[in-house]
C-alpha positions as MATLAB code, in Angstrom:
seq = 'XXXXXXXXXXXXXXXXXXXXXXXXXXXXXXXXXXXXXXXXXXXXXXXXXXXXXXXXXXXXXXXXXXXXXXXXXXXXXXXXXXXXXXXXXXXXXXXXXXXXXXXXXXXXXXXXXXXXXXXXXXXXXXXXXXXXXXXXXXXXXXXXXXXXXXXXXXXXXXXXXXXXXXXXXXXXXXXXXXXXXXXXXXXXXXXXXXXXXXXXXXXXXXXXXXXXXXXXXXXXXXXXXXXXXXXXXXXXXXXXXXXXXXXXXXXXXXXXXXXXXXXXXXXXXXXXXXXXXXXXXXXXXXXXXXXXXXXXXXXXXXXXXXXXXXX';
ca = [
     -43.023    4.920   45.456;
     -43.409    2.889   42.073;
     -40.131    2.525   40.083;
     -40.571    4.349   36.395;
     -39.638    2.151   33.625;
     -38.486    3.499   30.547;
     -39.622    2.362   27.162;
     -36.801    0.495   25.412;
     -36.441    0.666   21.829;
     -36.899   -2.020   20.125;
     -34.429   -5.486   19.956;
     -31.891   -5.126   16.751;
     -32.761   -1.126   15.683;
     -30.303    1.993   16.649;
     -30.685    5.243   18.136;
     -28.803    7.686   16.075;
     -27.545   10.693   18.930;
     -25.459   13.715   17.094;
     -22.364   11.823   17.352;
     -23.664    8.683   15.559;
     -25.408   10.781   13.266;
     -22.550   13.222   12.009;
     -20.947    9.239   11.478;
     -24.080    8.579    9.724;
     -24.105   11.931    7.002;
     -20.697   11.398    6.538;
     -20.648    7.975    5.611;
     -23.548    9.150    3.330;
     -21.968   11.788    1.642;
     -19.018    9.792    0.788;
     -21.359    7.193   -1.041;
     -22.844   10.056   -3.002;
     -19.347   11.446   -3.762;
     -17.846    7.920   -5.072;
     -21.343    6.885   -6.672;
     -21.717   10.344   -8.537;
     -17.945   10.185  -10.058;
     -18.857    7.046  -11.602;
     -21.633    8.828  -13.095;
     -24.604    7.273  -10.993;
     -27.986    8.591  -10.373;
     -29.302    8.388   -6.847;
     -33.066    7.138   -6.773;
     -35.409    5.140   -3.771;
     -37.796    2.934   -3.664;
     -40.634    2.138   -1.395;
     -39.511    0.446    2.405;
     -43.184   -1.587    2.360;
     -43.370   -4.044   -0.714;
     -45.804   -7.191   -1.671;
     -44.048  -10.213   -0.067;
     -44.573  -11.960   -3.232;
     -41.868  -10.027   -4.823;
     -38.580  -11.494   -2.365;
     -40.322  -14.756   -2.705;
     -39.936  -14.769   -6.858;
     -35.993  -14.772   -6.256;
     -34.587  -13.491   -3.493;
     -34.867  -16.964   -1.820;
     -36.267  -19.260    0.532;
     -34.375  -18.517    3.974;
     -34.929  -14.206    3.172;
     -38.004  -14.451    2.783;
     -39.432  -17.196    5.385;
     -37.115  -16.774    8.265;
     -35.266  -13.144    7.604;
     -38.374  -11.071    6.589;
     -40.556   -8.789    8.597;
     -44.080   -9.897    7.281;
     -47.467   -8.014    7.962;
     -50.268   -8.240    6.601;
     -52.592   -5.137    6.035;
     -56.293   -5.034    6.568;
     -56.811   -5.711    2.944;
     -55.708   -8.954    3.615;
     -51.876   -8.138    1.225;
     -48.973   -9.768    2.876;
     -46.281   -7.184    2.982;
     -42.763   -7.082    3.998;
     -40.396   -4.319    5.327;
     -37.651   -4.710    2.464;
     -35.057   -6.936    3.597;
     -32.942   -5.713    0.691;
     -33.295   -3.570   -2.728;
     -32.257   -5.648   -5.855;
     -35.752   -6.835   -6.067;
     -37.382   -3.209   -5.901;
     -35.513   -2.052   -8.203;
     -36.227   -4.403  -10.759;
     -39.543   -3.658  -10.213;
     -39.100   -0.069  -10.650;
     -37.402   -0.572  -14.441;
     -39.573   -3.753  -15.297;
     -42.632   -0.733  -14.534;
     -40.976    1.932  -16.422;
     -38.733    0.382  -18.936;
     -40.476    1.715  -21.981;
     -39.253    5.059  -20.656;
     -35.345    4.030  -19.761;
     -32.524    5.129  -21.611;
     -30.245    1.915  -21.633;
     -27.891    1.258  -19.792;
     -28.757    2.380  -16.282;
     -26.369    3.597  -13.464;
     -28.621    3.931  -10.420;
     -27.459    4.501   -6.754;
     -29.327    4.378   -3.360;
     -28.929    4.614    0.743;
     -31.351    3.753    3.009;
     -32.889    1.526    5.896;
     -33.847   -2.056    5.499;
     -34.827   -4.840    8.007;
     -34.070   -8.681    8.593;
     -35.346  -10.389   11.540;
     -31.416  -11.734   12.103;
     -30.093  -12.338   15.968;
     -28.614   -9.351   17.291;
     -24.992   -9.391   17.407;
     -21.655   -7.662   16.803;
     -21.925   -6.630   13.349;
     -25.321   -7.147   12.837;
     -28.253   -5.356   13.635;
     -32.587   -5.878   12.671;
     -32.293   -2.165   11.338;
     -29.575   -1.303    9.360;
     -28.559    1.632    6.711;
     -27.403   -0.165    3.320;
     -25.477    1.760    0.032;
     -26.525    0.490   -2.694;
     -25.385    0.809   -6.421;
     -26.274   -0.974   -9.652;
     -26.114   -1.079  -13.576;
     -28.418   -2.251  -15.749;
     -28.578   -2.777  -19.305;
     -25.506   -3.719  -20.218;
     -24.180   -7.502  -20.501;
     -20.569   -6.965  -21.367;
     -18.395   -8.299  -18.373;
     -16.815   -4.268  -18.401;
     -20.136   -3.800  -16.540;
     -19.206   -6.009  -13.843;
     -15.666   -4.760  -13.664;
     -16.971   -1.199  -13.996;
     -18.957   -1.835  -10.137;
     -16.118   -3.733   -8.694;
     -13.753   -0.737   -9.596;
     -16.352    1.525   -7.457;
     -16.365   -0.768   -4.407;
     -12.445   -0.769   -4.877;
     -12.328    2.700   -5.485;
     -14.504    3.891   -2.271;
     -12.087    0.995   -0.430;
      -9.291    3.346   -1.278;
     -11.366    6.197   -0.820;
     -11.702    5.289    3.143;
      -7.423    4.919    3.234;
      -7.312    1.118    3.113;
      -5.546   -0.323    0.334;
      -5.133   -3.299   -1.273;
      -2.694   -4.445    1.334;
      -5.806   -3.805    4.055;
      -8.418   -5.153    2.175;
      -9.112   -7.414   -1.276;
     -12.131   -8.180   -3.216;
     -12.735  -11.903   -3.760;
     -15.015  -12.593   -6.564;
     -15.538  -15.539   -8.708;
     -18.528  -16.633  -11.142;
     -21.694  -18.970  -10.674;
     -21.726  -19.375  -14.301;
     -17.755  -20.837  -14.082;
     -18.943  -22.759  -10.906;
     -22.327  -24.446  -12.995;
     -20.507  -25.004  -15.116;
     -17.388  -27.294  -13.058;
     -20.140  -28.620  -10.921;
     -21.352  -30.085  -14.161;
     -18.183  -31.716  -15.036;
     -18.200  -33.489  -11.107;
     -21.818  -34.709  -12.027;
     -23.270  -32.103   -9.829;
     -26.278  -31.485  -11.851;
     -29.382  -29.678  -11.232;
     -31.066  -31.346   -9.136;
     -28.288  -30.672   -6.480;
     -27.236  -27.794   -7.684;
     -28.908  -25.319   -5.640;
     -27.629  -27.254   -2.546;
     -24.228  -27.461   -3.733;
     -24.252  -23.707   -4.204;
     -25.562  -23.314   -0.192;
     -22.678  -25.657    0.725;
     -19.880  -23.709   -0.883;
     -21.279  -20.606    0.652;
     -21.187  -22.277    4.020;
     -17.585  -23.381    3.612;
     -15.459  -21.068    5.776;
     -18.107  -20.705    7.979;
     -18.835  -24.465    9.374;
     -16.001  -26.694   10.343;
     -14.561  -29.613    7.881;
     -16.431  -31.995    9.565;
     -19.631  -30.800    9.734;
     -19.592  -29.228    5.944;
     -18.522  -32.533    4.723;
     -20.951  -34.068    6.981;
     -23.936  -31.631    5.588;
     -22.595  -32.485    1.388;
     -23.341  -36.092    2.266;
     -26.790  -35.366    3.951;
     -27.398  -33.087    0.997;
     -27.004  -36.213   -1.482;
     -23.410  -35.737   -2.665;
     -21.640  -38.916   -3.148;
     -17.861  -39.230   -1.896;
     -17.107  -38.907   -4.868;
     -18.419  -35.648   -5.755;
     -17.723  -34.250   -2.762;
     -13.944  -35.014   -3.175;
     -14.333  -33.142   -6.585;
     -16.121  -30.307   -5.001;
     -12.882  -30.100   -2.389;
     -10.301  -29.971   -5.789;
     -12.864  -27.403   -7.089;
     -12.086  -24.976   -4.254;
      -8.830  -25.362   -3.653;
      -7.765  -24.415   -7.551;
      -6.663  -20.650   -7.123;
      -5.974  -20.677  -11.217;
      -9.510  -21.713  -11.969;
     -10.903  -17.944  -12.969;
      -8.583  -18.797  -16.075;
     -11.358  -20.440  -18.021;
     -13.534  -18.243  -17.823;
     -13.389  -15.541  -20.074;
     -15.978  -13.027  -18.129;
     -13.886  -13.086  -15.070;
     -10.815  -12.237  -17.312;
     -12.246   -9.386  -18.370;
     -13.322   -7.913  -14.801;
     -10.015   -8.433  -14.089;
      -8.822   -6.317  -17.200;
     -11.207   -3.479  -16.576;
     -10.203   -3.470  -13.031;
      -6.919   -2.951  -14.109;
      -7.368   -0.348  -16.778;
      -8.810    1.489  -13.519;
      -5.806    0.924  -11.551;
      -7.612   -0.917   -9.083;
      -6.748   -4.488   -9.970;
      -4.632   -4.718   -7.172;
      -7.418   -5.226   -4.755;
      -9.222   -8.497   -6.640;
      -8.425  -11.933   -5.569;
     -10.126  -15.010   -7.077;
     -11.918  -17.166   -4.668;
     -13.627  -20.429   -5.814;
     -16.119  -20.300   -2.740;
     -17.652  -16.876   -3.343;
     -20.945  -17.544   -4.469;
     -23.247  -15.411   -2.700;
     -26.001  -16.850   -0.791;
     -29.028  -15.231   -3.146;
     -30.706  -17.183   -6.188;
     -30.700  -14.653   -8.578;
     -27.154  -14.101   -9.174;
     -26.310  -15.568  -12.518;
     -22.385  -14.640  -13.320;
     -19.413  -12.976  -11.802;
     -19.835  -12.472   -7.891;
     -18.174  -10.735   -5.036;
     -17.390   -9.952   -1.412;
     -15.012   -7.598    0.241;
     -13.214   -8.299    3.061;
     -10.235   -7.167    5.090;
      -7.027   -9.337    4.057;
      -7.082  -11.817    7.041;
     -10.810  -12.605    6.361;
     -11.203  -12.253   10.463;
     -14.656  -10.158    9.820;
     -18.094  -10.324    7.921;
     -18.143   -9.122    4.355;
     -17.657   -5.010    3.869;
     -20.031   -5.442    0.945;
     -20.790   -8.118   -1.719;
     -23.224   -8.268   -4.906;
     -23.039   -9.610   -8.514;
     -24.566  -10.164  -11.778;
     -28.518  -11.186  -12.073;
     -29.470  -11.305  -15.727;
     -33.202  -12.394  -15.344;
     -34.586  -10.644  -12.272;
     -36.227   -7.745  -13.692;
     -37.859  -10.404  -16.715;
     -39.075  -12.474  -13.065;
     -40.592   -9.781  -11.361;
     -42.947   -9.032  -14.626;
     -40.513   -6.752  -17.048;
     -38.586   -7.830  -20.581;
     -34.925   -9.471  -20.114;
     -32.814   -6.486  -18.557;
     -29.504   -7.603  -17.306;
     -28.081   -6.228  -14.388;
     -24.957   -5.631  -11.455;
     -24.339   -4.196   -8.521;
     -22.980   -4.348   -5.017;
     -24.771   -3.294   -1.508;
     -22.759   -2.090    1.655;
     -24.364   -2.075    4.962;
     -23.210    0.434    7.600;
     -23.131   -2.283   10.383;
];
């Protein structure tokens, strides 16, 4: 008698039984609860978008190696959104005749990355995402680090369990500058410093000198990182910190030179949340991008925001 075999889903996606979806709703509602007291308006966008829209920012390893690309009998290349910054730029670049300035949009939903399958990391995954647009004042950024902070404590882990380690690619052009970093290496330098807890000294050192840096700049990229008073001169990051702290929160930011975020859009303050020892991937992470919705076809609409996956 021939052996049945049964239809696996597929590599990287999750089925959600009650249990996992009760888990699900209630992770759910408590990003509409926190996102809603802040004064944020859910919306969604589409899950199929024109592949040409990642590639105007998002970057070079998303879209070529991380994307889920099809192309549709029309001959479109399309792609199964790897993430939502881009879509919703679209979305106010399309109506931002209509917009009443600023913005406080939130959203939840699936997205896809062709990634390896592994403990904390799925091809399918549910991802919160909240952002404000349409205001450049560094309050903004402080305003959606106080939410991440404040759904942190929301959850019963405080600043003691967990921190939020932000610094600012403007700060860190602007130091790489003074090292002779220019910009011509700049985008590489940026990939290295995101890489730097996550290779070993060797190898990252061996990787800044394949990547062009002399010895010498690569000794002033070490001094760089290892100055935990260098948020100081820059004035935007003192002010995150301030509104943080009129929110009570501040407790649960900690500057970190090597938070830069791995995405080429992000043009100012940045951050990731992690637990305290750092022994895990980030909770969530996001930033400032002041010229994606002007890339992806709109006028110059500054933005910020944060996504959280639920893997």
């Amino acid at each position: 008698m021939a052996t049945k075999t049964t239809i696996q889903a597929v590599k990287g996606t999750r089925d959600f039984y009650p249990e996992a979806m009760a888990f699900r709703s209630w992770l759910y509602g408590k990003v509409q609860e926190i996102s809603r007291r802040f004064g944020y308006q859910e919306y969604e966008a589409p899950l199929l978008e024109r592949l040409e829209l990642y590639a105007a920012k998002s970057g070079e390893e998303l879209v070529k190696e991380q994307s889920f690309v099809l192309t549709d009998r029309g001959g479109d290349e399309l792609a199964l959104r790897p993430e939502l910054t881009p879509s919703l730029a679209r979305m106010v670049a399309q109506r931002q005749a209509r917009l009443v300035l600023p913005v406080r949009w939130f959203s939840y939903g699936p997205f896809w990355r062709y990634e390896r399958p592994q403990r904390g990391r799925t091809r399918e995954f549910f991802q919160w995402n909240i952002d404000l647009l349409g205001d450049e004042s560094p309050a903004a950024d402080g305003e959606i680090v106080a939410i991440g902070a404040e759904f942190l404590k929301s959850l019963g882990l405080s600043s003691k369990d967990v921190g939020i380690f932000l610094n600012s690619r403007r700060l860190m052009e602007r130091k790489l500058s003074e090292i002779d970093i220019g910009d011509e290496l700049r985008a590489g330098a940026f990939r290295l410093i995101d890489r730097r807890d996550k290779l070993p000294a060797d190898k990252w050192s061996a990787w800044a000198l394949e990547l062009g840096l002399s010895e010498a700049q690569l000794q002033g990229l070490r001094v760089l990182l290892a100055d935990p008073d260098l948020w100081q001169e820059s004035e935007e990051l003192q002010q995150v910190f301030a509104t943080a702290e009129a929110f009570g929160l501040a407790d649960y930011l900690v500057y970190d030179a090597s938070i830069v975020r791995g995405l080429d859009y992000y043009t100012g303050p940045v951050f990731e949340a992690y637990d305290r020892a750092r022994t895990s991937r980030a909770i969530f992470g996001g930033g400032r991008y002041d010229n994606l919705v002007a890339d992806v076809g709109g006028d110059r609409i500054t933005g910020v925001g944060f996504a959280m996956g639920d893997v």
